[in-house]
LUMNUGU-748704 format. One record per residue: residue in three letters; x, y, z of N, C-alpha, C, O in turn. Coordinates in pm, whole numbers, plus 32768, in hexadecimal, padded with zeros to 4 digits. Layout:
BEGIN
ALAXYZXYZXYZXYZ ...
% end
This chain:
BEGIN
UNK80537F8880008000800080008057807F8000803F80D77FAD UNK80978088803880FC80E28073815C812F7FD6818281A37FC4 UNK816880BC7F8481C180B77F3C817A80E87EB381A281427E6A UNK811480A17EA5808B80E97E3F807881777E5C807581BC7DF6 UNK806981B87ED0806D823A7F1080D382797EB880C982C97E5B UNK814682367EF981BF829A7EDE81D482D57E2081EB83497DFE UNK81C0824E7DB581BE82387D4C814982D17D21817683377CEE UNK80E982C57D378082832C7D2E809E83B97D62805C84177D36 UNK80F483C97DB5813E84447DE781A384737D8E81B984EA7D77 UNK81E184117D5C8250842A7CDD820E84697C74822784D77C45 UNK81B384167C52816E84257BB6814884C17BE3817E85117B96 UNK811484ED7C2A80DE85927C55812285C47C488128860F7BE7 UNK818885BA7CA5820C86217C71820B86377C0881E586A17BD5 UNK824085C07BC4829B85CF7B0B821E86097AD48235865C7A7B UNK81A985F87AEC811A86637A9F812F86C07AC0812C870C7A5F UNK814D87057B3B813D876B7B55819687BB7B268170881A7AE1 UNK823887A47B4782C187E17B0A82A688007A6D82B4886B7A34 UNK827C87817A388282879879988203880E7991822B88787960 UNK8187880E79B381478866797F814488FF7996810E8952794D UNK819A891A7A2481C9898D7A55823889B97A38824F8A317A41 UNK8274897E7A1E831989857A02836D89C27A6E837989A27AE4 UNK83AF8A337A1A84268A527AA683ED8B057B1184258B387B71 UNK836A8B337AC282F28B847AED82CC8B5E7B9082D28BAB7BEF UNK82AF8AF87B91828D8AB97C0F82ED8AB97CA882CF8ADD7D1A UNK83A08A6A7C5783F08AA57C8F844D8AD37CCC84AC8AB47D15 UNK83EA8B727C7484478BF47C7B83E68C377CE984068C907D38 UNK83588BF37CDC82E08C457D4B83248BCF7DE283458C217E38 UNK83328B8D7DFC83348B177E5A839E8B4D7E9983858B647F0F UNK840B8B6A7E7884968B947E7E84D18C2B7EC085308C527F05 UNK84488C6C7E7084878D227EA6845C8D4C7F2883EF8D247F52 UNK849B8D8E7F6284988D9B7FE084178DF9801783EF8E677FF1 UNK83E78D9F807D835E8DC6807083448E1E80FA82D48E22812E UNK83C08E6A813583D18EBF81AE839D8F44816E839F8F5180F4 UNK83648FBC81D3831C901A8171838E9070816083F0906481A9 UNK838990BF810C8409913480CA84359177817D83EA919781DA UNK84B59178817584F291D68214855E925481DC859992A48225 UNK8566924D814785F192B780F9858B931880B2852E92F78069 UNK85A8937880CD853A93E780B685B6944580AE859F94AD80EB UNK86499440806B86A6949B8057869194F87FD8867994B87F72 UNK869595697FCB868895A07F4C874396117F5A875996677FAF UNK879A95EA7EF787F6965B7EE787B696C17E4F87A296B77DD6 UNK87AC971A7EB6878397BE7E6587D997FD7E4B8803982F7EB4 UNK8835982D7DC4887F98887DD5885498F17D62880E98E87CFE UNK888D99417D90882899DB7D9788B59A557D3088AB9AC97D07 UNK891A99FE7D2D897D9A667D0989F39A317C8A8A579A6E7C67 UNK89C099A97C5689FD999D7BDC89F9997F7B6E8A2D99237B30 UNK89A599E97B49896D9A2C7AC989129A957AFA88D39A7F7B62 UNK89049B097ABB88A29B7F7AB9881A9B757A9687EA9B6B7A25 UNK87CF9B7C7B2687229B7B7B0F87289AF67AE587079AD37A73 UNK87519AA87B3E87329A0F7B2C874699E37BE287A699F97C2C UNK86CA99A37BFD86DB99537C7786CE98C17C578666988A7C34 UNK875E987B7C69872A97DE7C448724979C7CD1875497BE7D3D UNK86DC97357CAC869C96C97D2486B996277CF686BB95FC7C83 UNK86CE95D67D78873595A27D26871D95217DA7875A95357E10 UNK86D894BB7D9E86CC94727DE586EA93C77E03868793A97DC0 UNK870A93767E1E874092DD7E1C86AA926A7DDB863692737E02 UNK86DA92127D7D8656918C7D49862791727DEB867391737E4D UNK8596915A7DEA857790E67E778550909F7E3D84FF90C27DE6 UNK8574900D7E4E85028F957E2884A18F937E78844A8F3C7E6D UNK849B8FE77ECE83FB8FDE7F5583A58FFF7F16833B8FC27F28 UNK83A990607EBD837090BD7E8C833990A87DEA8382906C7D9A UNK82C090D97DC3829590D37D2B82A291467CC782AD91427C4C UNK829C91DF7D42829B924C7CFD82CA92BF7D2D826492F27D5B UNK833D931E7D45833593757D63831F94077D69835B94527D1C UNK82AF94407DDE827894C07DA382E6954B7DFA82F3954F7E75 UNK831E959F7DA8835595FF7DDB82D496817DE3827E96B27D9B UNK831B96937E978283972C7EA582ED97B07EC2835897967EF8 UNK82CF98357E9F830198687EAA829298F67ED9822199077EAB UNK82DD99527F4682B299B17F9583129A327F6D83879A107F5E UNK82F59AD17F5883249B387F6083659B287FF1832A9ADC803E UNK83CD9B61801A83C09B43809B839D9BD0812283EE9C29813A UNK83129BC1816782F09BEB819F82E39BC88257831F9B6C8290 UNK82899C28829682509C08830982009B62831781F89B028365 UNK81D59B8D82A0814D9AFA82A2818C9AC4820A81A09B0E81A9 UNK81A49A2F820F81BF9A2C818C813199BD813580EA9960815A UNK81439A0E80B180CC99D48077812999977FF5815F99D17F97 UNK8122990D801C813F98A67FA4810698BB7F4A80A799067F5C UNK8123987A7E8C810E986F7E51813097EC7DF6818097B07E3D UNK811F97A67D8A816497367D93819497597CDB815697907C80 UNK81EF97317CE0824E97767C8D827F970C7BF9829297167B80 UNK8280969D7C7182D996237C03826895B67C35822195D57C94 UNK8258953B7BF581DD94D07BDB8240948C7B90824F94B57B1C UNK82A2940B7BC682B193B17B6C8305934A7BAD8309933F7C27 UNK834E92F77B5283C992947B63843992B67B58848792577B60 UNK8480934D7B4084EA93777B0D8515939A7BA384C193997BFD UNK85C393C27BBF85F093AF7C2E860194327C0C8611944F7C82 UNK860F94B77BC7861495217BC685B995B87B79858595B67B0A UNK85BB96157BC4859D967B7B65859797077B7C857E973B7BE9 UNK85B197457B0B85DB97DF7B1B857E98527B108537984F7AAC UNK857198A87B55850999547B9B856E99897B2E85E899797B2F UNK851A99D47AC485519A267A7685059ACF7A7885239B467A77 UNK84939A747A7A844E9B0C7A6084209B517AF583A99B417B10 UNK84739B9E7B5A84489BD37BD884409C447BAE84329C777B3F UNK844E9C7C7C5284489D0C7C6A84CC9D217CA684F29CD37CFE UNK85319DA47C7285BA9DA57C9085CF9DD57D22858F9E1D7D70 UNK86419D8F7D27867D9DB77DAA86239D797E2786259DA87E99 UNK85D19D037DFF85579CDC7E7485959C517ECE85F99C2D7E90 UNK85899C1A7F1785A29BB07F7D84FD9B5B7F4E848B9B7F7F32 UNK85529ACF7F5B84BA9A6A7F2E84E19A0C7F91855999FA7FA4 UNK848D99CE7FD284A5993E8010846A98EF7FD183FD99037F99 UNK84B998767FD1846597F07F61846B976D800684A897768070 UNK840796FB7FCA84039688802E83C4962E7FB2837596467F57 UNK840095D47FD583E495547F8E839694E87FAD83C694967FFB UNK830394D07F7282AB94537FB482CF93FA7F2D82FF94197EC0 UNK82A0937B7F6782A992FB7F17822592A77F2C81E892A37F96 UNK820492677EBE81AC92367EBB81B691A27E7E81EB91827E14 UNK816A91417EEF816F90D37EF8810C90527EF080F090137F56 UNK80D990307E758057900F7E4D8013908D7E6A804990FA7E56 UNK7F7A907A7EA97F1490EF7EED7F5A915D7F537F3791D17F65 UNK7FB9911E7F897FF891717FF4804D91EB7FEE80A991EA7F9D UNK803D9249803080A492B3801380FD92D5807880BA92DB80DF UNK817192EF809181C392F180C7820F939580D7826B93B4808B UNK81E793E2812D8226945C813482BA947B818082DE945081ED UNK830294D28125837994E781818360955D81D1830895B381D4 UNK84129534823A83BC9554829D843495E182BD843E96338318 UNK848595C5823884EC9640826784C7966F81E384889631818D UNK850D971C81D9850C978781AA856697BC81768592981881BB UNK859D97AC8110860C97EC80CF861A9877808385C9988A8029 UNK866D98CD809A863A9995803686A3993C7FA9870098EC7F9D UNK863C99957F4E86A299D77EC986829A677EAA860F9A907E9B UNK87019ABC7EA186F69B4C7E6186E09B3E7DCA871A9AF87D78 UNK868C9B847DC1866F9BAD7D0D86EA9C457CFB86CC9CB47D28 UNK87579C2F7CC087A09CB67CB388069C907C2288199C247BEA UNK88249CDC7C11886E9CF87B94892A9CD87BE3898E9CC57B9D UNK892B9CD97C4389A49CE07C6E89D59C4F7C6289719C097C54 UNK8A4A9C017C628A9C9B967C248B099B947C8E8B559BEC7CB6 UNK8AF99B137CAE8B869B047D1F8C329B0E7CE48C5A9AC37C8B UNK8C939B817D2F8D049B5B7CD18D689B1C7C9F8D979AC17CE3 UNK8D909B307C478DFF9AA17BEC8E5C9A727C6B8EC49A397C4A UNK8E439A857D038ED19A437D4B8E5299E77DA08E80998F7DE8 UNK8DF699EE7D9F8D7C99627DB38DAB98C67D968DC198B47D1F UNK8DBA986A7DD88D7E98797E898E0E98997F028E5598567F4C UNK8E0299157EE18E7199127F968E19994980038E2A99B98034 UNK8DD09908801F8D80991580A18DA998C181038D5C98AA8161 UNK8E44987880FC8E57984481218F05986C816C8F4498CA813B UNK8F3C982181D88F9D98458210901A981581A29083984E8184 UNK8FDC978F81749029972C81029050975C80A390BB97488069 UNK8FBC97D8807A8F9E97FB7FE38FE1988F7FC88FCF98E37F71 UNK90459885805490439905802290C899757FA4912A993A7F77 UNK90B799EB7F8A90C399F57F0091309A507F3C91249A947FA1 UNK91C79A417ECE924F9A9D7F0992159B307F0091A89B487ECD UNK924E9B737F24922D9C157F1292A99C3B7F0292FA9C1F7F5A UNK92DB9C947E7393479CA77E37932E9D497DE993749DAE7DF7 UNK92D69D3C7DAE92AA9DCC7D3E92189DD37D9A91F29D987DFF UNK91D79E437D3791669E467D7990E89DEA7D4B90E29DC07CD7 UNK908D9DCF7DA2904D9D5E7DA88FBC9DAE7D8E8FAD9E0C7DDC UNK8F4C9D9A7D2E8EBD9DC27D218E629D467D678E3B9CE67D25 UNK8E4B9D567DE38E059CFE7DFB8D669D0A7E568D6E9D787E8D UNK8D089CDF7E708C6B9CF17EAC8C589C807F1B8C839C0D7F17 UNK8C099CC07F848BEE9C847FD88B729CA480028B599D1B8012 UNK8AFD9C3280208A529C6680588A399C3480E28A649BF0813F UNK8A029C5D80C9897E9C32819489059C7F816B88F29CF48148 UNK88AB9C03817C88239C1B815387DA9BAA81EC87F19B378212 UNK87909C03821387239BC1828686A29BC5825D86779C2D822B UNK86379B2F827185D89B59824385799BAB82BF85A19BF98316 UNK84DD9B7282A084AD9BB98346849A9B3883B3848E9B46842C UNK84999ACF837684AE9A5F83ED85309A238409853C99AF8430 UNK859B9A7883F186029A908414866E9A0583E186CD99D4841E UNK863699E1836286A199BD8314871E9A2582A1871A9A928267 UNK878499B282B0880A9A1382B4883899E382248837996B8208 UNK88629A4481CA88C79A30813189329A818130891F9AF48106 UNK89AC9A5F81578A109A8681898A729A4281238A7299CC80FE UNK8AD49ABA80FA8B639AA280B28BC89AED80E98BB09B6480FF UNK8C5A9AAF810E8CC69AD081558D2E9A8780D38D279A208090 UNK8D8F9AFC80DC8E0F9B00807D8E7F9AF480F48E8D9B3C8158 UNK8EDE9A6380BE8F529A8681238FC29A8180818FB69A5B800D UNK902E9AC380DA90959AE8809491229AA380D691209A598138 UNK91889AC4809891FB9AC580E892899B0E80A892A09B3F803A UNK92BF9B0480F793599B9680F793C29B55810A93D09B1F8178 UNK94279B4780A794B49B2580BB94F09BB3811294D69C2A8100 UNK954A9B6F817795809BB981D396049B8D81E496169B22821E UNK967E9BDF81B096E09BAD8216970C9BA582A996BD9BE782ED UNK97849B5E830497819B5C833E976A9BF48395978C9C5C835B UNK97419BF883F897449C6C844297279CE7841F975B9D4A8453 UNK96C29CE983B5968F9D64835095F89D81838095E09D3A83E2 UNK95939DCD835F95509DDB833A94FE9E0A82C095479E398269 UNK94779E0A82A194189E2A821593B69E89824B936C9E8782AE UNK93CA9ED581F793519F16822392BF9F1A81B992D59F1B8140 UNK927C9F1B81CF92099EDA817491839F2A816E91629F3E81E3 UNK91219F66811290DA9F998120905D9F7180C990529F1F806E UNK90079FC380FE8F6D9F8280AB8F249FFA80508EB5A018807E UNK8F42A0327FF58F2EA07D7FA68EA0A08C7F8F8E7BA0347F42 UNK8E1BA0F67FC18DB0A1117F938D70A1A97F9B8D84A1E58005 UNK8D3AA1D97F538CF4A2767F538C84A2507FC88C0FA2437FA5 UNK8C9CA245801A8C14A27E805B8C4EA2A880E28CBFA27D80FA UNK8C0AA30381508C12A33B81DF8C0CA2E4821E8C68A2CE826D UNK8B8EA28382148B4FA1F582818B95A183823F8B52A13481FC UNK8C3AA16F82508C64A0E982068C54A03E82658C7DA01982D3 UNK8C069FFC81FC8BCC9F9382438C129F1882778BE99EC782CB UNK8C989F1A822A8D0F9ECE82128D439EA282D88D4F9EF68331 UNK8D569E1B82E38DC89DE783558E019DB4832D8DDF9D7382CA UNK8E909DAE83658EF49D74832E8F129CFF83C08F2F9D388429 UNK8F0B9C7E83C58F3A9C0B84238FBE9BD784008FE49B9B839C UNK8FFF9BFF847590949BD9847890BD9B6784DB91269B6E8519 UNK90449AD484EC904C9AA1853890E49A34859890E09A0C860D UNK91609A1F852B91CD99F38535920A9A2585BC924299D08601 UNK92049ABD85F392619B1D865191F19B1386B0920E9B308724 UNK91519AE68691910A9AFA871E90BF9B8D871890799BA3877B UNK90C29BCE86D990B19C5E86AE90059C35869E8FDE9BD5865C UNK8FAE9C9086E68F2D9C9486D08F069CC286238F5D9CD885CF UNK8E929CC786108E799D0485988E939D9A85718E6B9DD485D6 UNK8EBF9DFA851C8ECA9E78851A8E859E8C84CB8E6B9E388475 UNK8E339F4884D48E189F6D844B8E569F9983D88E83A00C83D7 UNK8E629F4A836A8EA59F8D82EB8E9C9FED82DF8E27A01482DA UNK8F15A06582D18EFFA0F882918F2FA10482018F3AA0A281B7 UNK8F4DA18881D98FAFA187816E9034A1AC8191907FA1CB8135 UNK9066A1AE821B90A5A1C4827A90FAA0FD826090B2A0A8822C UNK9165A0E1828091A2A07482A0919AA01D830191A8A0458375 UNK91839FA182E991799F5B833692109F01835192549EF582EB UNK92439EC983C393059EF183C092D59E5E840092839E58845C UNK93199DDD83BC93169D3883D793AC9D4483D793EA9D768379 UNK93E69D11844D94689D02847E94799C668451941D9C1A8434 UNK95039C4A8451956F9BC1842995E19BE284AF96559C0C84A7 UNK95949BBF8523960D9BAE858696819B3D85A396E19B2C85EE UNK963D9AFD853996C49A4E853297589A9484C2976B9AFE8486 UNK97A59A1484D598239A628493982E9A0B842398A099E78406 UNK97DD99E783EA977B99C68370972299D382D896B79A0E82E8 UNK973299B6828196BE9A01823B963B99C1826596479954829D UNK95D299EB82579543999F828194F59A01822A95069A768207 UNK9496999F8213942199D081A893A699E5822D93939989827D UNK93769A36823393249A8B82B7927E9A6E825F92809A8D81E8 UNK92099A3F828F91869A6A827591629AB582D491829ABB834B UNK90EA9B17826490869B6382AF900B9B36827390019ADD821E UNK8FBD9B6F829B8F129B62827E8EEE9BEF82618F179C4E82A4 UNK8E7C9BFD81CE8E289C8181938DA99C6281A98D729C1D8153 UNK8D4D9C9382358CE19C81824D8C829CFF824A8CB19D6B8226 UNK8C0F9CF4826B8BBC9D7D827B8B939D8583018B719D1E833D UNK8B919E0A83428B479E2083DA8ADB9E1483B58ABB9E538350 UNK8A7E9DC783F389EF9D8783D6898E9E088414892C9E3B83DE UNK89BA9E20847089789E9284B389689F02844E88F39F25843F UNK89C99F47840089C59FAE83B2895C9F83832B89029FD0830C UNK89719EFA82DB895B9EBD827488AE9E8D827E88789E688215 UNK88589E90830987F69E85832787A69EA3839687319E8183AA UNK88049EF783F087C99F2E8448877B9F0A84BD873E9F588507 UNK87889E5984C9874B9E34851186CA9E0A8507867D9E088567 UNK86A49DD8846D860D9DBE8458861A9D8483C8868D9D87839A UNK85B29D4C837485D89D49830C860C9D7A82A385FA9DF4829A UNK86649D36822386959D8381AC872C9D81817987519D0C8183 UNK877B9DBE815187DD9D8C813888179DD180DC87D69E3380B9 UNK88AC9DBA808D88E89DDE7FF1895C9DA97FDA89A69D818034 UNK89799DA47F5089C39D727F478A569E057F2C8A349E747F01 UNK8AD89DE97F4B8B289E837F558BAC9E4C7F108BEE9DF07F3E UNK8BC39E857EAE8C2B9E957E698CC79EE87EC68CCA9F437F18 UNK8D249EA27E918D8E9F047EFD8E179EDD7E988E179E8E7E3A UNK8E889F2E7ECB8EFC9F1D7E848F779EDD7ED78FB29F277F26 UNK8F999E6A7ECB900A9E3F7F6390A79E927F4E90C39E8F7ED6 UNK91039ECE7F9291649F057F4991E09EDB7F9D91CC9EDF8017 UNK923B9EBD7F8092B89E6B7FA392FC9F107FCC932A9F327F5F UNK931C9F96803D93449FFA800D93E1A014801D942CA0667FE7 UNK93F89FA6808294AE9F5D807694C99F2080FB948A9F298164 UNK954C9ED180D495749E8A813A96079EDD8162965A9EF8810B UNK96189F0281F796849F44822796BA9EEB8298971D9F0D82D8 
% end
């Protein structure tokens, strides 16, 4: 009996495999935990009046809908993108505006909302050719003079889009550089972080900033090109992006 059973369990299978084929599975197989990656990378600054969005495949998932909000007090979604594609680009805004996007997914009937909030700036402005030194690793010699931009943008629920330029300075032994941040304005937004010596943050002037080489050594010295957040937003929402000039003005 047992064995007649089993024989009849076979034959089902091989009906079933053959008439479903490899459809069946690919459904049997995919992971049937509900979507938990709700990451979207937004970048807002490479290309002009382009915000791209830019998100990872889920197999959890059947469809993903991108929503997007002006960004305000109260934000009022909109839904922007409807599909299977892992990306897509805000061309036509309003300039100089802050947007938050969030990413739901949808799973058979089910919908799946994210649950974080990411800004993109709509601006004409372009990150510059020494991109990416936002980094201590990344950072870029300073020799001639350097054209380079740095932003801080807050939204009103107090998400942050922040870019920092580090640099660095050949020094001989027992010399110093003196270094400056070149911009037309009275309220200059510019800090310069000289974290190596322990030195708190300063404000950039057009005045010199003086990075000592006290070893009997040459050493290549980093600093950091940030913005005072306080000046750049005042403590509430908003933001910009600020152009500046880095200037090497000598080593004595």
């Amino acid at each position: 009996m047992k064995g007649k059973i089993l024989k009849l369990l076979i034959i089902v299978i091989v009906i079933f495999n053959g008439a479903c084929g490899t459809g069946v599975y690919e459904i049997v197989s995919r992971d049937q935990r509900d979507p938990d990656n709700f990451y979207v990378n937004v970048d807002s600054f490479s290309e002009e009046n382009v915000i791209k969005c830019i998100w990872e495949e889920d197999e959890r998932c059947d469809k993903y809908i991108l929503m997007r909000s002006e960004d305000k007090n109260v934000l009022k979604f909109k839904e922007v993108y409807n599909g299977e594609g892992t990306e897509y680009e805000d061309r036509v805004l309003k300039e100089d505006t802050r947007y938050i996007y969030r990413l739901d997914k949808i799973r058979g009937k089910k919908r799946f909302l994210g649950n974080i909030h990411y800004m993109g700036i709509y601006s004409k402005q372009v990150k510059d050719v020494y991109e990416p030194n936002d980094r201590k690793e990344k950072a870029v010699l300073l020799q001639n003079d350097i054209q380079g931009n740095v932003y801080y943008y807050r939204s009103h629920e107090g998400t942050v889009l922040e870019d920092e330029d580090w640099y660095k300075v050949r020094i001989p032994a027992k010399r110093k550089a003196k270094v400056a941040i070149v911009y037309d304005a009275a309220n200059l937004p510019f800090i310069i972080t000289m974290p190596y010596n322990g030195h708190t943050e300063k404000p950039a002037t057009n005045k010199s900033v003086i990075i000592t080489n006290d070893t009997d050594y040459e050493r290549e010295l980093r600093f950091k090109v940030s913005l005072d957040r306080n000046i750049v937003v005042s403590g509430s929402a908003g933001g910009e992006c600020y152009p500046y000039t880095l200037r090497l003005l000598s080593i004595e």
